[in-house]
BAFI-3210 file (N, C-alpha, C; in Angstrom, 3 decimals, decimal comma, padded with zeros to 6 digits):
// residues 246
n [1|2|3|4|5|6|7|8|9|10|11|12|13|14|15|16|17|18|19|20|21|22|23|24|25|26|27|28|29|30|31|32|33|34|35|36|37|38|39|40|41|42|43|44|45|46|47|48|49|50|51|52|53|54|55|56|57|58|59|60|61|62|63|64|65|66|67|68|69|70|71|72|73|74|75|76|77|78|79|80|81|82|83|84|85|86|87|88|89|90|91|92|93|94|95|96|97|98|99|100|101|102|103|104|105|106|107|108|109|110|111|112|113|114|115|116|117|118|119|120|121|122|123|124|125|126|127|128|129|130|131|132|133|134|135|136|137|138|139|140|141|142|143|144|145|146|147|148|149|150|151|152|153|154|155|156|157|158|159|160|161|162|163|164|165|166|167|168|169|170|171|172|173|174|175|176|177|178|179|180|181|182|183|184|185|186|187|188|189|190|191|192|193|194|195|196|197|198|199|200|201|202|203|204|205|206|207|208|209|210|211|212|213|214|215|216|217|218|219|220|221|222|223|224|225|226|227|228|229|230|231|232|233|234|235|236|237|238|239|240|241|242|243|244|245|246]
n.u [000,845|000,614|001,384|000,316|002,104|002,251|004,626|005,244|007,523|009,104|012,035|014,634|016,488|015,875|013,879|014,349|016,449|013,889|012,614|014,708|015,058|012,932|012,458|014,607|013,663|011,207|009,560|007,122|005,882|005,145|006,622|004,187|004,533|005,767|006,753|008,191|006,566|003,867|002,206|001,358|000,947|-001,401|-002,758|-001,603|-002,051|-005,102|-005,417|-004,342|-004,465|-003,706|-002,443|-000,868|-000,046|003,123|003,901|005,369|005,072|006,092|006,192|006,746|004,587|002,272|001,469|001,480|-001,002|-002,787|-002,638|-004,157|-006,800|-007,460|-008,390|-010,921|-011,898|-010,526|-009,549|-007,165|-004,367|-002,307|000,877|002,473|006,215|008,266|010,093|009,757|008,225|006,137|003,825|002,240|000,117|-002,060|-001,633|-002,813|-005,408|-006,628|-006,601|-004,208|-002,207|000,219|003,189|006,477|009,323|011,748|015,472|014,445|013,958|014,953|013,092|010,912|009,621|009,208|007,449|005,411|004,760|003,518|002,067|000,332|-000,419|-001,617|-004,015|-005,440|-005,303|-006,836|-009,457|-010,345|-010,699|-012,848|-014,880|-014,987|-015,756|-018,589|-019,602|-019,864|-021,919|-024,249|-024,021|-025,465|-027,715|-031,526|-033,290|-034,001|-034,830|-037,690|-038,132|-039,689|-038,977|-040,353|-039,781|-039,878|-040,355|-040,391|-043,154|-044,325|-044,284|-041,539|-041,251|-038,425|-036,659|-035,319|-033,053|-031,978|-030,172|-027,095|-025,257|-026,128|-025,539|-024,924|-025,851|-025,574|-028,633|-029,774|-029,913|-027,709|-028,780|-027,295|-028,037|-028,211|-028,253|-027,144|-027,635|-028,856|-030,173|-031,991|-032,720|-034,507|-033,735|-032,686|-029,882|-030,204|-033,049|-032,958|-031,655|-033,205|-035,412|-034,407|-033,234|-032,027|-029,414|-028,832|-028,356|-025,713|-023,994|-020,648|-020,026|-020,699|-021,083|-022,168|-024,266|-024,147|-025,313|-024,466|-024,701|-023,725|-020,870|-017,648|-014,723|-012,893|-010,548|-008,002|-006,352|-005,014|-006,765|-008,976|-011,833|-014,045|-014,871|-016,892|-019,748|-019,809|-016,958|-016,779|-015,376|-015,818|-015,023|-014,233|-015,209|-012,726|-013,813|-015,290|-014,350|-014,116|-016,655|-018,159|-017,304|-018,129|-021,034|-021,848]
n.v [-001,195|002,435|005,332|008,714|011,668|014,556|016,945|019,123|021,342|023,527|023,914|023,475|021,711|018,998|019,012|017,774|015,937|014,272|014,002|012,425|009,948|008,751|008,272|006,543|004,563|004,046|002,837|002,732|005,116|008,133|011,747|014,160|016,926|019,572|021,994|024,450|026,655|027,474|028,680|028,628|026,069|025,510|026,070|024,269|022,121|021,754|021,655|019,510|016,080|013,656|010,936|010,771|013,274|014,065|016,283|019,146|020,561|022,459|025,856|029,114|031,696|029,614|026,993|023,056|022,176|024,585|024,926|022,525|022,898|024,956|023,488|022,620|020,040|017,267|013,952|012,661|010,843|011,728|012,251|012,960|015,051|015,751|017,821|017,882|016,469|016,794|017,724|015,329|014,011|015,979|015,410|013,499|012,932|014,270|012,378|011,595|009,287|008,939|009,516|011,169|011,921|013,934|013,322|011,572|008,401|005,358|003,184|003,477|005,776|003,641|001,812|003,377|004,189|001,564|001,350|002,685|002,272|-000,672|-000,209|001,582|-000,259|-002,402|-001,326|-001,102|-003,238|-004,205|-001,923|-003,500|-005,996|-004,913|-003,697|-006,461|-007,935|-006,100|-006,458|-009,344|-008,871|-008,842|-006,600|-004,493|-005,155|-004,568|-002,564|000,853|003,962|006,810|007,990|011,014|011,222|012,376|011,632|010,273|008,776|006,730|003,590|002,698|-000,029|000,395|-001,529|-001,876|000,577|001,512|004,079|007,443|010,554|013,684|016,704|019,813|021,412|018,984|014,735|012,217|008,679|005,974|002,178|-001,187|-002,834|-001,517|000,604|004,090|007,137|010,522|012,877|015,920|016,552|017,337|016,374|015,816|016,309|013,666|011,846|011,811|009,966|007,573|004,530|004,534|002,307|001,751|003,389|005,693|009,383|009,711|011,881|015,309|015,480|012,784|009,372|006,775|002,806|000,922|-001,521|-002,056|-001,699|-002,710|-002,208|-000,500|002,031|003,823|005,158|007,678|009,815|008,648|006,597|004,842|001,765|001,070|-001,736|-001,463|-000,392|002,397|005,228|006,321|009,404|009,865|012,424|014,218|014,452|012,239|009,693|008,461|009,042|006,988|004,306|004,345|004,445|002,477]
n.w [000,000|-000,745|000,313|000,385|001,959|003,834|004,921|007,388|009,132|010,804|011,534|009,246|008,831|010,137|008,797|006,286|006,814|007,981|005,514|004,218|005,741|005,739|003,022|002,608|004,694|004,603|002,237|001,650|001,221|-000,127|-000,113|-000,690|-000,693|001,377|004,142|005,361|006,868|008,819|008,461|005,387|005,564|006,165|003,543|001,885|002,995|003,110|000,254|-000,856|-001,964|000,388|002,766|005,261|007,903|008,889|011,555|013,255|016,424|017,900|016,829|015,186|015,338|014,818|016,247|016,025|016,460|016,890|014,065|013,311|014,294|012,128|010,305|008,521|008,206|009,209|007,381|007,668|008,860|011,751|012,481|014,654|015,088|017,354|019,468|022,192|025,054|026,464|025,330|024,842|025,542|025,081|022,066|021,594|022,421|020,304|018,739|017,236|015,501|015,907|017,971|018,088|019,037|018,386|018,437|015,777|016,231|014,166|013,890|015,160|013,652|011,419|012,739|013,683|011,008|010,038|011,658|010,377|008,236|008,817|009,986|007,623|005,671|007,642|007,594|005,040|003,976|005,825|004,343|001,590|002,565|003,590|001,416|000,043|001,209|001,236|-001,564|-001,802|-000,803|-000,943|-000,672|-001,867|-004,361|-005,447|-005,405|-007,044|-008,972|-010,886|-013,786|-016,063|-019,385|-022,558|-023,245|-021,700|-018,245|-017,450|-015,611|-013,476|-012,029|-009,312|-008,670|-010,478|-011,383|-011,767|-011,398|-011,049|-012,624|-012,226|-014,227|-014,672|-014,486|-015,407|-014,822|-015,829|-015,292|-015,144|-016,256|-015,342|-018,150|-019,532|-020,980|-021,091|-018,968|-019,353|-018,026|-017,238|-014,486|-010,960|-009,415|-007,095|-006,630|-008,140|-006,187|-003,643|-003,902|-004,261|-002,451|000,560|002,898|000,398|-002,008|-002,291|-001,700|-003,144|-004,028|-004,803|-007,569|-008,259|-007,595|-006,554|-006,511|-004,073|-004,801|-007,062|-007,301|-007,441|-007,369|-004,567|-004,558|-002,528|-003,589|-005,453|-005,011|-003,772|-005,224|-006,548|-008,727|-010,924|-011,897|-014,423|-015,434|-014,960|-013,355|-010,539|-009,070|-005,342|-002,645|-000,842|001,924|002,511|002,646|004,845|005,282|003,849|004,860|007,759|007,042|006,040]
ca.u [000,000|001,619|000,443|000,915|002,329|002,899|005,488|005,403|008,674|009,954|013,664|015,277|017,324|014,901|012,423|014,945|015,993|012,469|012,542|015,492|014,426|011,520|012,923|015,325|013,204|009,784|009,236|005,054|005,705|005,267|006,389|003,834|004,267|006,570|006,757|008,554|005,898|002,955|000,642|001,838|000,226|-003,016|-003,113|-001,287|-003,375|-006,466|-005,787|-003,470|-004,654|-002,599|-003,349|-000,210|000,586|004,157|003,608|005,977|004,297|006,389|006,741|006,623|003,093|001,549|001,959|000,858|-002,503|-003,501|-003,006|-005,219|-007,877|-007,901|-008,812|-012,282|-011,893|-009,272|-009,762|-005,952|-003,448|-001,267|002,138|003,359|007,323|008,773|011,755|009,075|007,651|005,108|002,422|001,322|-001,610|-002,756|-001,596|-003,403|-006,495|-007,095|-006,335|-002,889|-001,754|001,926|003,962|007,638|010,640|013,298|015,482|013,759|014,593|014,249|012,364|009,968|009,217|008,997|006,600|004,548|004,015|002,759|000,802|-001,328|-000,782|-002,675|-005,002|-006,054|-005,708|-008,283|-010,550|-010,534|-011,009|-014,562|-015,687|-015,426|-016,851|-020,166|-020,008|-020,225|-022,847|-025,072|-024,320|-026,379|-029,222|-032,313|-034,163|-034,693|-035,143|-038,967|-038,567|-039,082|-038,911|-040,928|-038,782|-040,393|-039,978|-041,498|-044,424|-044,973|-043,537|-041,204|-040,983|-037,290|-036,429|-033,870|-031,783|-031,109|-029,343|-025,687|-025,394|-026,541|-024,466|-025,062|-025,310|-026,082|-030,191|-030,359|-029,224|-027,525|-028,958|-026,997|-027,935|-027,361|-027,995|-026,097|-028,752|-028,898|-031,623|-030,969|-033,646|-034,288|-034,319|-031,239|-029,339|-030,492|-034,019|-033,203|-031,369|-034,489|-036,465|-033,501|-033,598|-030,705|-028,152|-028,118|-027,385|-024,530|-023,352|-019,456|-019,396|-021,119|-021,564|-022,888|-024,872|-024,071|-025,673|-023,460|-024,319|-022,566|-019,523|-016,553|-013,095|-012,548|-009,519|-008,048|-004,767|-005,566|-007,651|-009,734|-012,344|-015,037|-014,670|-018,707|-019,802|-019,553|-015,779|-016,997|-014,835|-016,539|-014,315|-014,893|-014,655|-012,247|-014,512|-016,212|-013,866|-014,465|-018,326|-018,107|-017,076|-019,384|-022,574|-022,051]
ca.v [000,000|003,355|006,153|009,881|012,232|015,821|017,222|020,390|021,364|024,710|023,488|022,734|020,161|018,237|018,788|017,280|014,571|012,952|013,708|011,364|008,712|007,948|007,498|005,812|003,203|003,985|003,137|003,056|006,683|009,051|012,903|015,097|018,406|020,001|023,158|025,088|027,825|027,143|029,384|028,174|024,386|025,208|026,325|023,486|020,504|022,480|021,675|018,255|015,060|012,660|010,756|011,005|014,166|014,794|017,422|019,600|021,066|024,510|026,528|030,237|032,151|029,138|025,474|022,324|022,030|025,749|024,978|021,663|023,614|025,556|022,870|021,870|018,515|015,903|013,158|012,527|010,526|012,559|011,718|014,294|014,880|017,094|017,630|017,775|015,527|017,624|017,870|013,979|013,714|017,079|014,869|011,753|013,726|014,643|011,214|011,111|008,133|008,245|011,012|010,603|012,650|014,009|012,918|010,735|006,743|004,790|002,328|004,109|006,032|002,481|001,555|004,692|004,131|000,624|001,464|003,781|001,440|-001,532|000,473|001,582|-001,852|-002,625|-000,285|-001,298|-004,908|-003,834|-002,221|-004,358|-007,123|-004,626|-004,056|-007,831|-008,510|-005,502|-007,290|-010,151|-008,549|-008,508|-005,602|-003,272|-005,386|-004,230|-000,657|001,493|005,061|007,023|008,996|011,806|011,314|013,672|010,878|010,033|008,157|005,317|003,135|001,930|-000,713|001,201|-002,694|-001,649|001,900|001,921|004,902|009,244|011,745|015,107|017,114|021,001|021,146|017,756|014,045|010,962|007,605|004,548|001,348|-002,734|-003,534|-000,775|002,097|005,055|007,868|012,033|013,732|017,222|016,710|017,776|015,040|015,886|015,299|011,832|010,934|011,613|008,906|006,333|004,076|004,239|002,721|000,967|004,272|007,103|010,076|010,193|013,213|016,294|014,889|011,384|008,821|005,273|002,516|000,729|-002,906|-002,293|-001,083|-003,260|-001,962|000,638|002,465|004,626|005,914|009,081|010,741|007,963|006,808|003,477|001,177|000,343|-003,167|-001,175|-000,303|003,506|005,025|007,570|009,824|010,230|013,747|014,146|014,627|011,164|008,983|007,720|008,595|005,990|003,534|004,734|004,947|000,650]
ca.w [000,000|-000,976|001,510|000,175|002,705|004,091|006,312|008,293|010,548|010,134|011,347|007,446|009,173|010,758|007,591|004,822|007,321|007,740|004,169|003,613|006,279|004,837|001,557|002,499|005,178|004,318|000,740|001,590|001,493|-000,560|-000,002|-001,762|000,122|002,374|004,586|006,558|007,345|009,646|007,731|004,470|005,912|005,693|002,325|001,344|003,664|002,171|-001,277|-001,322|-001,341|000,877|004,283|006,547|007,983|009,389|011,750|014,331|017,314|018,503|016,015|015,116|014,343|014,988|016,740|015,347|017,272|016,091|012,435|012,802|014,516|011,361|009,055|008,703|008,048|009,157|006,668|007,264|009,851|011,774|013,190|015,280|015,290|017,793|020,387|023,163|024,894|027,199|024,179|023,987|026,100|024,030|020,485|021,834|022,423|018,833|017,913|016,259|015,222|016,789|018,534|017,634|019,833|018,061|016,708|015,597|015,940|012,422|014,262|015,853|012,425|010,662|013,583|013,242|009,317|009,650|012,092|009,976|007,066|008,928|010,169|006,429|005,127|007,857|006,908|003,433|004,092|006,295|003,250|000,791|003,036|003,724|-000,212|-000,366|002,039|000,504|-002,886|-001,520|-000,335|-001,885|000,072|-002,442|-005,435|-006,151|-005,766|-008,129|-009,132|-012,374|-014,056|-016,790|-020,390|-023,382|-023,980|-020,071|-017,394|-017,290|-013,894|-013,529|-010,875|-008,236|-008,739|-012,285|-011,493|-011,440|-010,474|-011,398|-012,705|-012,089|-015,376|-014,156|-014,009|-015,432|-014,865|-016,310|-015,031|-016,539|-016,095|-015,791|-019,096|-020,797|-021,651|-020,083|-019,231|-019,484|-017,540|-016,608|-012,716|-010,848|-009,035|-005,592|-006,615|-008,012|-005,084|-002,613|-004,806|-004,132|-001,018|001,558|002,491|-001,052|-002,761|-001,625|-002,657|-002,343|-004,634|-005,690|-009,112|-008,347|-006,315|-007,051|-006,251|-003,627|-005,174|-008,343|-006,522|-007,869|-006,286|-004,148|-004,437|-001,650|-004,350|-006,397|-003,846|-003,501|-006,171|-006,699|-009,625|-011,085|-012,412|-016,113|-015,502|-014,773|-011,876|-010,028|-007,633|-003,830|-002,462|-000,322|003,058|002,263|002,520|005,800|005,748|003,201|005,504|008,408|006,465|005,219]
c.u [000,881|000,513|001,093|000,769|002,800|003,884|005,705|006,519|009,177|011,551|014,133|015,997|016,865|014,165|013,347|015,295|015,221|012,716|013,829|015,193|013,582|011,570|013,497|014,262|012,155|009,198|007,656|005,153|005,894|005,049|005,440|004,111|005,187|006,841|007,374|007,596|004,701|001,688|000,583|001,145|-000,760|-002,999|-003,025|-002,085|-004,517|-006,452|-004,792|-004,291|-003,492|-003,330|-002,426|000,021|001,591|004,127|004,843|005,126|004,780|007,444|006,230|005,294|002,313|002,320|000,737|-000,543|-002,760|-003,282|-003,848|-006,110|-007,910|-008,244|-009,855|-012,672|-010,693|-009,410|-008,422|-004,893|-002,721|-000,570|002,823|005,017|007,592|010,008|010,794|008,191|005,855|003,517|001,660|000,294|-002,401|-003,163|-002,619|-005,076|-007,244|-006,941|-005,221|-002,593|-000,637|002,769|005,524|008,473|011,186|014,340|015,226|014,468|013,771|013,202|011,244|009,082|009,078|007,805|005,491|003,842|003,198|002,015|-000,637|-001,512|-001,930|-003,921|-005,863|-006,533|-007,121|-009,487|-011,208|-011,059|-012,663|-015,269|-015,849|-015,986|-018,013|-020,284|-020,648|-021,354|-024,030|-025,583|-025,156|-027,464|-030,108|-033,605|-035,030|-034,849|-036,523|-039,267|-038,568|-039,328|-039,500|-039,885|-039,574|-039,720|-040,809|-042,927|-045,194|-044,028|-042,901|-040,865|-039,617|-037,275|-035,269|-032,430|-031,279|-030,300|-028,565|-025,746|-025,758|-025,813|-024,609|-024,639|-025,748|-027,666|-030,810|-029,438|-028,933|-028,214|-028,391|-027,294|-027,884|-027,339|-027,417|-026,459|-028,167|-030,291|-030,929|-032,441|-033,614|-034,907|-032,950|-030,835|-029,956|-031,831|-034,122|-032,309|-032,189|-035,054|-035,485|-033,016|-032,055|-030,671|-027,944|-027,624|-026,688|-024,247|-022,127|-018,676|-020,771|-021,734|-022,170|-023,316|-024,880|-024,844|-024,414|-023,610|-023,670|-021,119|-018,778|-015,459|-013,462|-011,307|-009,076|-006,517|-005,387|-006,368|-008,885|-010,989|-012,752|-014,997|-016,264|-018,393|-019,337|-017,993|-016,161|-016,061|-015,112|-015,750|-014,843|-013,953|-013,982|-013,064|-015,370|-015,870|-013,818|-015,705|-018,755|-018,782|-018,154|-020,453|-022,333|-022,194]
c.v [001,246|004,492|008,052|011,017|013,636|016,177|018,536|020,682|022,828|024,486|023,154|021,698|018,874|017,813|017,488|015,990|013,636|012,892|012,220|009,907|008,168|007,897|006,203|004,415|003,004|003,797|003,222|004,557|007,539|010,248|013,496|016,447|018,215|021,235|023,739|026,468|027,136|027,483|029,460|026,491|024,218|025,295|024,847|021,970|020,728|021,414|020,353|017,193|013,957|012,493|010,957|012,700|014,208|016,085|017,783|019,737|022,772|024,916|027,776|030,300|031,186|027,851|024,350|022,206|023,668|025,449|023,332|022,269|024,359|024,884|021,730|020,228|017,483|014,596|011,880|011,653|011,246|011,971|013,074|013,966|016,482|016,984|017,682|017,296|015,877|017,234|016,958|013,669|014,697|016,295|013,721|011,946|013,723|013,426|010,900|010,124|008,058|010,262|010,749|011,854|012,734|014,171|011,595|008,901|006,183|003,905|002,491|004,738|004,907|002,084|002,187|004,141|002,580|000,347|001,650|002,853|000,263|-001,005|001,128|000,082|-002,368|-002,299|-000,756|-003,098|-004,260|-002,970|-002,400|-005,603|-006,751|-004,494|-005,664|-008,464|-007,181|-006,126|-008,991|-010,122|-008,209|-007,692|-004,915|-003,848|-005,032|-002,885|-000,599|002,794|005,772|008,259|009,442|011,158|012,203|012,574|010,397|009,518|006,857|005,077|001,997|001,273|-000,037|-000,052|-002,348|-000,417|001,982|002,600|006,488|010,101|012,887|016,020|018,726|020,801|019,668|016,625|012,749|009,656|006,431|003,012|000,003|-003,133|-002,328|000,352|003,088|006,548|009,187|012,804|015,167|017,262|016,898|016,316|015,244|015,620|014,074|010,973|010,901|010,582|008,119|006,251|003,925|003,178|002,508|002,184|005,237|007,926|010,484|011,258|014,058|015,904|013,378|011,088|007,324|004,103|001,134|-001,135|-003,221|-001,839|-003,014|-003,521|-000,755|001,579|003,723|005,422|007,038|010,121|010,035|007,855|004,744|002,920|000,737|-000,977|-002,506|-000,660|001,388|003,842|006,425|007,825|010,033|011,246|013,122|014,040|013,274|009,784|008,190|007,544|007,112|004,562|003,607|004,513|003,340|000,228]
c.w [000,000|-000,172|000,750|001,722|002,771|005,018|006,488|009,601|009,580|010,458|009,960|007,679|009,265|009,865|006,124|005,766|007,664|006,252|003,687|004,091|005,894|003,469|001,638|003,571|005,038|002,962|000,317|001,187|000,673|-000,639|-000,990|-001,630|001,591|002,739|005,770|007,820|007,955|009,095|006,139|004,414|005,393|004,751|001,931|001,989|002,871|000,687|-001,887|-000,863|-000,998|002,129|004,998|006,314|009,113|010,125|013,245|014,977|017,503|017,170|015,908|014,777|014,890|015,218|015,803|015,456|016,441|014,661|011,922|012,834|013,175|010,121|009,353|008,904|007,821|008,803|006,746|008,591|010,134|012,706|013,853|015,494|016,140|019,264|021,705|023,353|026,335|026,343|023,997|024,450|025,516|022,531|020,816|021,870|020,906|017,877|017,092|016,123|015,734|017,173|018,887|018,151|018,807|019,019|016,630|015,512|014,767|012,403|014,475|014,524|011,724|011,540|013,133|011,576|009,498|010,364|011,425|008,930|007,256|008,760|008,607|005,917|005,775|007,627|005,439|003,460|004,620|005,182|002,485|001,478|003,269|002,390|-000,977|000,395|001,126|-000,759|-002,715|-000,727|-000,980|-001,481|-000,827|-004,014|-006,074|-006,271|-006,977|-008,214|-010,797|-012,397|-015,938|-018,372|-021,354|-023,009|-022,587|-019,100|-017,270|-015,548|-014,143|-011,868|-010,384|-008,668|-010,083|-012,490|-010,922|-010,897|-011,559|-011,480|-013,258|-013,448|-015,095|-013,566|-014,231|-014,888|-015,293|-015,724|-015,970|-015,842|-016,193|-017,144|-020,539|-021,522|-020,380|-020,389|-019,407|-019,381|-017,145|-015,486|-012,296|-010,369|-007,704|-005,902|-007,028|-006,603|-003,879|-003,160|-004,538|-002,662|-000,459|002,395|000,701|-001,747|-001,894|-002,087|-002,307|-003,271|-005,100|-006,454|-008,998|-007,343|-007,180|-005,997|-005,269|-004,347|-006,451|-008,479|-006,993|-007,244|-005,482|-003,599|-003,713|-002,349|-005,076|-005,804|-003,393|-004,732|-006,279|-008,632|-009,518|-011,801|-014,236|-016,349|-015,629|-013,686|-011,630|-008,461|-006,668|-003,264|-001,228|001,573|003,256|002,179|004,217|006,315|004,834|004,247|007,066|007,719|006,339|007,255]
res [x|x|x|x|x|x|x|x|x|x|x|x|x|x|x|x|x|x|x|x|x|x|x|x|x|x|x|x|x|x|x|x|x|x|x|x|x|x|x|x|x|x|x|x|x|x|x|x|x|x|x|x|x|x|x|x|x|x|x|x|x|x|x|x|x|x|x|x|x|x|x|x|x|x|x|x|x|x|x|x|x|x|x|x|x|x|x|x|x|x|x|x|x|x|x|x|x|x|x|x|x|x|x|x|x|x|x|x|x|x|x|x|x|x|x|x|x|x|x|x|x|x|x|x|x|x|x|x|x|x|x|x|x|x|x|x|x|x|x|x|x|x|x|x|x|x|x|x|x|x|x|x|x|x|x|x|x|x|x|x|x|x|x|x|x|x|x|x|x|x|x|x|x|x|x|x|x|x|x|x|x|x|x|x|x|x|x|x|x|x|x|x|x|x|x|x|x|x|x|x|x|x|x|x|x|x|x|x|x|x|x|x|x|x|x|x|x|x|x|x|x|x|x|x|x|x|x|x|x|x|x|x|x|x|x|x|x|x|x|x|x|x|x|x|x|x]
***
């Protein structure tokens, strides 16, 4: 499993040596982003996708804890690195995954990463086994839903819709046997008409139906493989309601 990562330490010493350690012993790991500035973080957590974050604690302008508090949504593992060891019942609090002294032991950082690595892996195992238990349920096989056409109304079975993709005022419906519909209803009113949990929406633009869910890949920013070889991304904030909601 390859894990993309950030690192925040304003020391340059400190910052390029994780950087090398974890080249050199962590090959799960890949740097995407690196910072010496505190208020330079957020921007950059904001707008990267990756799950570990590398984080100092005392630093100028702002400490590690004030520049989580400033980001809405921690989607992300964090490893705190820092020369003090005062802060860990604070880091442990917020849930960090590991709180690592400098300077850092290689061990301890090898520890740390496969911590978070199981811990994904597990994750990923529980839902594709509720994907697979959904995929043998036959709850919602008689629904169905009318959906407008010029000449009147067709009634589609909910079991036959992959999944809905959001086209401005109107939306796509494609489904099992390879058609597809193109209504003028937005996506938020066809996803009230479709029965939960079986469908989700882990984006903006879609609502799939979770029994034609395939793979689910947690690399690229995360993103679901359909039974038609479609792959519909999952926003970043949704990647663990995912897993909650099954």
């Amino acid at each position: 499993m390859k894990l993309k990562a950030i690192i925040v330490d304003d020391e340059f010493n400190a910052l390029k040596l994780l950087k090398i350690t974890l080249n050199k012993y962590c090959p799960q790991i890949e740097i995407v982003g690196s910072t010496q500035s505190p208020v330079e973080a957020i921007e950059l957590i904001k707008k990267t996708e990756f799950d570990i974050l590398f984080l100092d604690i005392q630093m100028p302008k702002l400490t590690g804890f004030q520049i989580l508090k400033k980001i809405e949504i921690i989607n992300f593992d964090i490893i705190f690195t820092t020369a003090y060891d005062q802060y860990a019942i604070e880091a442990f609090k917020i849930n960090a995954s590991n709180y690592l002294l400098k300077p850092i032991n290689v061990e301890d950082l090898k520890s740390a990463v496969q911590k978070v690595i199981k811990q994904k892996q597990t994750e990923e195992t529980v839902l594709l086994e509720m994907l697979k238990n959904i995929k043998a349920s036959n709850e919602f096989n008689d629904i169905r839903i009318n959906i407008p056409f010029n000449k009147g109304i067709e009634f589609l079975k909910v079991k036959d819709i992959i999944y809905c993709k959001s086209d401005n005022n109107y939306t796509h419906i494609y489904l099992s046997d390879g058609t597809s519909r193109f209504i003028s209803k937005t996506l938020k009113i066809i996803e009230n008409k479709l029965p939960k949990p079986m469908f989700y929406r882990p984006h903006n633009s879609y609502v799939v139906n979770l029994d034609y869910v395939t793979k689910f890949y947690k690399s690229d920013g995360g993103y679901l493989e359909m039974s038609n070889g479609d792959k519909i991304r999952i926003a970043r904030n949704k990647k663990d309601d995912i897993i909650n909601l099954l």
